[in-house]
N, C-alpha and C positions, 0 to 999 in steps of 0.2 A: 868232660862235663862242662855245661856252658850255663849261662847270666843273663837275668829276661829284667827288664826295668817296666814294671807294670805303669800303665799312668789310669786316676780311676775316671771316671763319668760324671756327669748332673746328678743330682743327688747326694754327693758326697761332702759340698760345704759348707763353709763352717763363718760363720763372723768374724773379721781379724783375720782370717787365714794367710791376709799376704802381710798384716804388720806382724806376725808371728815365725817370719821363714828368718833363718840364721840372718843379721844384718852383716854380710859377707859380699864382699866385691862382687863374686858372678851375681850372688840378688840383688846388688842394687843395680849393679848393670840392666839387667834384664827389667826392673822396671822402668829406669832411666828411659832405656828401649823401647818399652812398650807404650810411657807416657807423652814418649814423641809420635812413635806410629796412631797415637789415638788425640793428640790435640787434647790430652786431658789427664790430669793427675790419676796413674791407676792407683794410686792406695787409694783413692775416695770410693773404690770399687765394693770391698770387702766387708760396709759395713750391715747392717742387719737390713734398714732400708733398700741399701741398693742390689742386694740379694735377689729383694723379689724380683727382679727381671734376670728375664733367662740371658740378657746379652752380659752381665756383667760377671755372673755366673758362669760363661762360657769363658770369660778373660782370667777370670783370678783362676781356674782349674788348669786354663794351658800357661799362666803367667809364673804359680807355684812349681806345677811339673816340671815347664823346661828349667827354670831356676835351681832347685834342688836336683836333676840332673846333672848339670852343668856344673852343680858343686861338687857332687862326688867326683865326677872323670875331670876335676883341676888338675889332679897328680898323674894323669893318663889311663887309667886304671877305667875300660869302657866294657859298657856288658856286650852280649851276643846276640840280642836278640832286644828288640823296645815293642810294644803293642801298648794298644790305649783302646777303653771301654769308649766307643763313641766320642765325645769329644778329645778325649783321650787320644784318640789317635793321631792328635796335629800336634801336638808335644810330643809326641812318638816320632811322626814326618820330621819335625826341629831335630831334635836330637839325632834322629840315625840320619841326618846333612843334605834331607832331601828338600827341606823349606824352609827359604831365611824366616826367624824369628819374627821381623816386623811386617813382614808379607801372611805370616799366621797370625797376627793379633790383628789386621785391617781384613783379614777373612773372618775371621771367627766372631769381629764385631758385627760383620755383616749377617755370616749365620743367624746369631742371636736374633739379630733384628727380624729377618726374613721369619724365623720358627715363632718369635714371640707373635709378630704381626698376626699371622697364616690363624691363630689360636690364640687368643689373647685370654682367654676365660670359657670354662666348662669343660676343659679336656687335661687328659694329664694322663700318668702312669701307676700302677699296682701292681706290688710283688707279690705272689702266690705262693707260699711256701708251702710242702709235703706232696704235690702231687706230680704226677707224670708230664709230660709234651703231649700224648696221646688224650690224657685225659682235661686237659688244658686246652686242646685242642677241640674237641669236641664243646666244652662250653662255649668257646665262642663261635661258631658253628649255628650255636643254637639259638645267640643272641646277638651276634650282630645283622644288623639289617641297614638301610639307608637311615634312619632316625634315632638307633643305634649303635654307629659305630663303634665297634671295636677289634684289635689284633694284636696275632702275635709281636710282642717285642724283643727279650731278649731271653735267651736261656743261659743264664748266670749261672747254673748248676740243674747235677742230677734232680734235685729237687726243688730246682726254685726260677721260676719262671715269670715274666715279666711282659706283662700285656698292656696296651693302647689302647688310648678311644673315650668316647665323652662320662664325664662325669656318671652318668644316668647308666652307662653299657657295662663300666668297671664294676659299679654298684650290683648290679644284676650278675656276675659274672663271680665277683668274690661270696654272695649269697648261698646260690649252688656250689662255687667252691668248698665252703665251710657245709653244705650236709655233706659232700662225698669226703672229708673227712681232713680238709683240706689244714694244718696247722699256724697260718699264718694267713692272713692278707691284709697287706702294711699299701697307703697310700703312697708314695714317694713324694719326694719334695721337688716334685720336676713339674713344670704349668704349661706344658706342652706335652701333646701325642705323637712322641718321639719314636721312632723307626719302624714306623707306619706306613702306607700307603698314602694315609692321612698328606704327610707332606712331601709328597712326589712333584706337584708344583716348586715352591720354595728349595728344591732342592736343583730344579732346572735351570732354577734363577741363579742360583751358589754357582751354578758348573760355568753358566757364559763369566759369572770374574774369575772363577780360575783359571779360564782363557786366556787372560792376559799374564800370569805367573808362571813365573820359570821354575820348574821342578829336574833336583837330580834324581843321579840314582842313588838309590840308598845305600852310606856305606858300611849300617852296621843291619844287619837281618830287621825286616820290617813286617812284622806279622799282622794280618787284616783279621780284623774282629767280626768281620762281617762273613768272608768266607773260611776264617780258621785254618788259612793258607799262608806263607811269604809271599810277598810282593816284592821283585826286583829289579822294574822297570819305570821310571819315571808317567810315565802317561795311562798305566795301570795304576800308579798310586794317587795319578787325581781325581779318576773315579772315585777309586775308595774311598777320598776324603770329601769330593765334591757330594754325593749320594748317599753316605752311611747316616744323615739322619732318616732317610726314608726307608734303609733296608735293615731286616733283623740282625742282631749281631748274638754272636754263638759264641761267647765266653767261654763257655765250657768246651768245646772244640777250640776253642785258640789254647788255652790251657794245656788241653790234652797233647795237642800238635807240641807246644814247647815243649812238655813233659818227654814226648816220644821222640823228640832232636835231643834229646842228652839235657835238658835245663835242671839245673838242681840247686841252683839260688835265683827265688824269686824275691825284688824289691819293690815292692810298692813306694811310688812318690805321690807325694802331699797331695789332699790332705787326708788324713786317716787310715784304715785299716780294714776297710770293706773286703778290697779286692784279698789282700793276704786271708783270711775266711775262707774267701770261696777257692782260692788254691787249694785249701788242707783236704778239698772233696776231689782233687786231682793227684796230690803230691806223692806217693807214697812214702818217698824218700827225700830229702834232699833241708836246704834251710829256707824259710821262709818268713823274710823284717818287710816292716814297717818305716820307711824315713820317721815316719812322726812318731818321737819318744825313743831313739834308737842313737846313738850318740854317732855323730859324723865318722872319726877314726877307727869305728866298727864294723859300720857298712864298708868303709876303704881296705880294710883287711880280709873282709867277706871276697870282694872283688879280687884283688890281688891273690888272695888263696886261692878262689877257683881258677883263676886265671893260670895262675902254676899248675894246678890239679890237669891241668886241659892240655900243657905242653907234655 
């Protein structure tokens, strides 16, 4: 049995997130870190104001992750597997040793910038809850066009799907949703048309700085959200990180894939408890925490148990 360290995506935070992580040596390190790599105090990151931009957004999700990370395998105690929902996946690259830390927080400020610029207002993302990919499928089909964009983005689950595109396409899209019977359609709190076509540019532009970063190989299993595969080659995992804001990611296939490698403790790190949710539609068996509200010495025994369970 093996150990997946989920990290989540945009949408998941929260005000304070980063004055609320354990004040523990590896957290303050890692902002110490990251307020060097950015020429700027990251706690002024976290608060309600500076939220509304996607770049700071981008910072405090990879700054929590690898932090809280980094706190549980103090004692050695490291999972088998790390994957991250879209941004998520550069706290995944930190962690399983394929990108120095201060080399992802001077990409991912950049990201920010590039995705906020590209879309600054009128576009964003909606989750569709109760209905099928076929049937999800077909509305936008039938509604996007050049004036209004929209596409697939993420399938989070059997039933919950997450689409792109301007303000006007989503509208039109979650309308039809809800006559065919659709139980949910929640705007998310994302201000960009994220893994889209939409930003196929901005994502061209990410790839020439990752030109210049040195990437290893991974050396704890690196699962990509985008093809729901391992990745075990440095120059296959810059794609995936340079390009996954423009291509769909398949949570539910990443999922799955850890589920059917033996995973049976999944940990969601900070902040919150989205991703552990959408496991319980994968899990059959196995344990599934939350960092946030789950006591440090719990998760470490979680680790170390499976970790025996495995030899």
């Amino acid at each position: 049995m093996s150990s997946l360290f989920a990290f989540p995506g945009q949408g998941a935070q929260k005000p304070g997130m980063l004055h609320r992580l354990p004040q523990e040596v590896e957290v303050l390190e890692c902002l110490r870190q990251a307020s060097e790599a950015l020429d700027e105090d990251a706690l002024v990151l976290d608060s309600e104001a500076a939220l509304r931009s996607t770049r700071a957004v981008q910072l405090c999700l990879l700054i929590a992750g690898v932090s809280s990370a980094r706190l549980l395998m103090r004692s050695g105690q490291v999972p088998d597997y790390v994957a991250g929902l879209s941004i998520g996946a550069y706290a995944a690259a930190v962690v399983a040793g394929s990108l120095d830390f201060q080399d992802a927080v001077r990409l991912v400020a950049l990201r920010g910038e590039l995705m906020q610029n590209a879309y600054p207002d009128g576009f964003g993302m909606t989750a569709l809850i109760g209905l099928d990919l076929g049937t999800v499928e077909r509305l936008l089909s039938e509604v996007h066009d050049e004036n209004t964009p929209v596409h697939l983005a993420n399938i989070n689950a059997d039933n919950q799907i997450v689409i792109a595109g301007s303000d006007g396409a989503m509208a039109l899209v979650g309308q039809r949703a809800k006559l065919l019977g659709a139980s949910g359609v929640t705007r998310l709190a994302v201000s960009v048309p994220s893994h889209s076509a939409l930003l196929s540019a901005p994502a061209a532009r990410l790839a020439e700085a990752f030109a210049g970063i040195e990437l290893r190989t991974p050396r704890l299993r690196y699962l990509s959200s985008t093809t729901a595969r391992p990745i075990f080659d440095a120059e296959r995992l810059r794609n995936d990180l340079a390009f996954n804001m423009c291509r769909v990611v398949d949570w539910y296939g990443t999922l799955r894939t850890a589920y059917e490698r033996g995973v049976r403790l999944h940990i969601e790190l900070p902040p919150g408890s989205v991703l552990t949710g959408l496991a319980r539609r994968v899990f059959e068996q196995g344990t599934l925490v939350a960092f946030d509200g789950a006591r440090l010495d719990t998760l470490v025994a979680l680790l170390r148990q499976e970790a025996d369970q495995a030899q």
